[in-house]
C-alpha positions in Angstrom: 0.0 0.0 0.0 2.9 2.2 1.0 4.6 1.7 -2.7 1.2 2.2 -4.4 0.6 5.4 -2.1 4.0 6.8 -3.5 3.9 5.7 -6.9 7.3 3.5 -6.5 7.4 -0.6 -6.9 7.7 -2.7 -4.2 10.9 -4.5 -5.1 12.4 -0.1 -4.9 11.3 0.1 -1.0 13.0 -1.5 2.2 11.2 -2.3 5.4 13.6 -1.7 8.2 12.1 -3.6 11.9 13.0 -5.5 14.7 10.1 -7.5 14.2 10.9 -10.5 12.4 6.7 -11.0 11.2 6.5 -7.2 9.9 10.1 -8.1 7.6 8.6 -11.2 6.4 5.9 -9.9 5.1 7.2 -7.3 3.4 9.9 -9.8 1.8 6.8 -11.9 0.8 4.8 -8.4 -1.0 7.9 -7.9 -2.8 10.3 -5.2 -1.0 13.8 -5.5 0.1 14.3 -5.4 4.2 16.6 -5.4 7.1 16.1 -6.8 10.1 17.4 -5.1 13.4 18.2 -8.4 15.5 18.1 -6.6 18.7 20.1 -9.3 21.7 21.1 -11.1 18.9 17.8 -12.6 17.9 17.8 -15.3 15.0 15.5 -14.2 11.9 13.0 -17.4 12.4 10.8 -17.3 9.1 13.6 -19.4 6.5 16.2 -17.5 4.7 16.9 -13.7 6.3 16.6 -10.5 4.8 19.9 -9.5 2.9 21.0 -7.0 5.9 20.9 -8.3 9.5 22.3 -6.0 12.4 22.5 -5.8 16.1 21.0 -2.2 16.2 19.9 0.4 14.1 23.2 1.9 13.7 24.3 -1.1 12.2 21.4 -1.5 10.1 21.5 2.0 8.4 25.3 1.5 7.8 24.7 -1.8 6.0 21.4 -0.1 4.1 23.7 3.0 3.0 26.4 0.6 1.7 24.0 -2.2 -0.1 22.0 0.7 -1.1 24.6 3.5 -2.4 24.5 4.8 -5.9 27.4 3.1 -7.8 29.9 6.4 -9.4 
């Protein structure tokens, strides 16, 4: 709904959560994702999301480095 709201595919937006249910199931509509695996907490639903971090620090560094414009 988000995408369709903004005019932008799926596959172009990223869900960012420490809830392992909310980044699954924006994996399964189609968008990329992290997962913030706060204490260390295995990503339970099969195969994770292609950026998995401690905190939220370590998320957005990973998202600005998967996610940089290449020069």
């Amino acid at each position: 709904m988000a995408a369709e709201q903004l005019g932008a595919r799926p596959s172009d937006m990223r869900m960012v959560a420490a809830h392992d249910w909310d980044v699954w199931g924006a994996m399964q509509a189609g968008c990329a994702a992290a997962f913030v695996a706060r204490g260390g907490a295995p990503f339970p639903f099969g195969r994770p999301p292609d950026i998995v971090g401690a905190d939220l620090t370590a998320v957005a560094e990973a998202i600005m480095n998967a996610d940089a414009p290449s020069l």
